[in-house]
N, C-alpha and C positions, 0 to 999 in steps of 0.2 A: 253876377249870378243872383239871381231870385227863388228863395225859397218859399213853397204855398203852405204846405205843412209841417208841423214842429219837427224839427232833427233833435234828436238826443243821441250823441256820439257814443254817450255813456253807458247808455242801457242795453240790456244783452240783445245779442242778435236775434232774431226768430230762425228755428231751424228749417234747412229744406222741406219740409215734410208739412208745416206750417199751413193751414188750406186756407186759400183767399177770405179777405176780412171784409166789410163792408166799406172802411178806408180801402182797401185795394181796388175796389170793385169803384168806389166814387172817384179816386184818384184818375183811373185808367180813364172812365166815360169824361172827366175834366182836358186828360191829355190828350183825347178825340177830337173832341169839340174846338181846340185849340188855333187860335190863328194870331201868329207872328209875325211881326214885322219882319221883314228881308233882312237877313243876317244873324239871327237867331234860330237856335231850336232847344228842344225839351226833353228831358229824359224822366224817369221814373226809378228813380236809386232810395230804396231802403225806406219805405211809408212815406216820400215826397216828391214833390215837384221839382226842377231845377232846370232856370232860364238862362242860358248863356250865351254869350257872343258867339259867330262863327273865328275861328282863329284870326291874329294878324299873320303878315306877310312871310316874316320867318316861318312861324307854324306851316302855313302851305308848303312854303317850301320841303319844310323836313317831310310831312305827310307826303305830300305827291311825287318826290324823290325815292323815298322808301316805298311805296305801292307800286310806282314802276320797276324797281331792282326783285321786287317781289315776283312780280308776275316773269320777269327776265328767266327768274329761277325755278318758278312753277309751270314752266311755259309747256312743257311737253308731260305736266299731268291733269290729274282731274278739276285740278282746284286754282284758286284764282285771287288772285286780292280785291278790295273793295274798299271804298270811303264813302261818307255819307248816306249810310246803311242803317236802318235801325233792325236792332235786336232784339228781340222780342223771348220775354222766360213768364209763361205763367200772365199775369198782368204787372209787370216789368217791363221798362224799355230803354235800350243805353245806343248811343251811339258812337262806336270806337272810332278814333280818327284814322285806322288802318281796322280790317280783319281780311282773314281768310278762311274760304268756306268751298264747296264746291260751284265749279266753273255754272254747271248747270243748275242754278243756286232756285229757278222759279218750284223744282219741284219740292224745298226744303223751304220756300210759304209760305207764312199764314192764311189761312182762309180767306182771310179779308184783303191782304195784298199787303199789308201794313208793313212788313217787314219781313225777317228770314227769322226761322226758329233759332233758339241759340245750342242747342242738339249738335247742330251742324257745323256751328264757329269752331274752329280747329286752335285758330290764333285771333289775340286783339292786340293793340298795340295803343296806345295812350301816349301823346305828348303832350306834356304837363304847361299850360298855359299862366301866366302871371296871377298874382291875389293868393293871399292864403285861403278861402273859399274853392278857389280851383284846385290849388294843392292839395286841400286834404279831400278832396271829393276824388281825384286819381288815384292819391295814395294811398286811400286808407277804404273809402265808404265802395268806390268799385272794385277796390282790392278784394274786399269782402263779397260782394254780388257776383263778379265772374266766377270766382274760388264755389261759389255757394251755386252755381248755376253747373258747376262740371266743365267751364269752359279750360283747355287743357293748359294753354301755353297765354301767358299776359307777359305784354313787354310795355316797360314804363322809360321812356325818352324824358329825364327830367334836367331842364339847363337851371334848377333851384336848390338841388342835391350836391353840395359839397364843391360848388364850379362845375358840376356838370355830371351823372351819370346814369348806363343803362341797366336797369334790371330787367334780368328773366326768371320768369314765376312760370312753375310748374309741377305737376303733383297737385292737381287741387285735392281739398277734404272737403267735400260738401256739406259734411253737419256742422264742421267747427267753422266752413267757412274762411277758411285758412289755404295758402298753398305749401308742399311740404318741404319742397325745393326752392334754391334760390342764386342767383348770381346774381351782382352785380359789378361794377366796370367802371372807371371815371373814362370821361369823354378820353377818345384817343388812342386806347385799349379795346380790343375786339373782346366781343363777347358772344357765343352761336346758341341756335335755337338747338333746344336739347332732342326735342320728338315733331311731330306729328309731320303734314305736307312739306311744311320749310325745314325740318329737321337736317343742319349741317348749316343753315345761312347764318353765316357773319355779318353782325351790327358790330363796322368798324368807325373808323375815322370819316372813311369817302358820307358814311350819312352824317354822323354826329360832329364834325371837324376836328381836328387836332388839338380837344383838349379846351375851345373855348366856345362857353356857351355863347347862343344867339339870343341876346335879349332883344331887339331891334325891331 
């Protein structure tokens, strides 16, 4: 991961309400402009830039394992799963290795085609990739941007938590940035989504294995 602009973890969050800065506005027209080599892409978390790999083989697995049991489960409503999406808040943009949003996702757009608004994200889902860099950018700095964007339901898949565990975040507070709810689960133990389209789906073993992470 490559960061373009200074992170200070430290310093207090800016509130929702916060109107774009001229760093937001330069960052955004930076991450347009952008062209990556194959295997990478870019997000826009919290005044910077950040260049990361696309997952190893484990990663796919857990992601496109869990987006098809998703849609299995969403199949006869409106909404639908997705990967390799970008989300779009404001001049923000993240890309969750799982969301769900509506089926008929073009009319929830940006203007420009860029991405889907995050209005619309219902769920994101994060599996926590190796490097302390990645860890604390799931854990902590998009913890705070979904929470701070209203998005309702974050599920964080981490094989670096304690031998392995799933959290579900829900209740966001958009000023504090915080969510108010919380479960977590070591691998092996089911844990279900509290609310929204997936509300009742179990993150059990058959996604996460029986208790041993996939470092591989």
């Amino acid at each position: 991961m490559t960061a373009l602009a200074h992170e200070m973890l430290e310093a207090p969050m800016p509130k929702a309400t916060t109107p774009p800065s001229e760093l937001d506005e330069a960052l955004w027209q930076a991450w347009k402009a952008m062209e990556l080599p194959e295997g990478f892409h870019a997000e826009i978390i919290e005044g910077f830039i950040e260049v990361s790999p696309t997952g190893r083989l484990s990663h796919s697995k857990i992601t496109n394992g869990l987006r098809r049991t998703l849609d299995r489960f969403l199949e006869r409503g409106e909404f639908a799963a997705f990967q390799d999406t970008n989300v779009i808040h404001g001049q923000k943009v993240w890309i969750p290795d799982v969301l769900i949003a509506p089926e008929d996702v073009d009319i929830h757009g940006t203007e420009d085609g860029i991405g889907i608004r995050a209005e619309a994200v219902r769920l994101v889902v994060e599996v926590v990739s190796p490097g302390s860099d990645s860890i604390t950018r799931d854990r902590t700095r998009k913890r705070r941007a979904y929470a701070r964007a209203g998005i309702p339901v974050y599920v964080l898949i981490d094989d670096y938590d304690d031998g392995g565990t799933v959290t579900v975040l829900s209740r966001p507070d958009r000023e504090k940035a915080i969510y108010g709810d919380e479960v977590r689960a070591a691998y092996g133990a089911a844990v279900t989504v509290p609310e929204g389209p997936a509300k009742g789906f179990v993150i059990g073993e058959d996604i996460t294995g029986a208790g041993q992470p996939r470092r591989g």
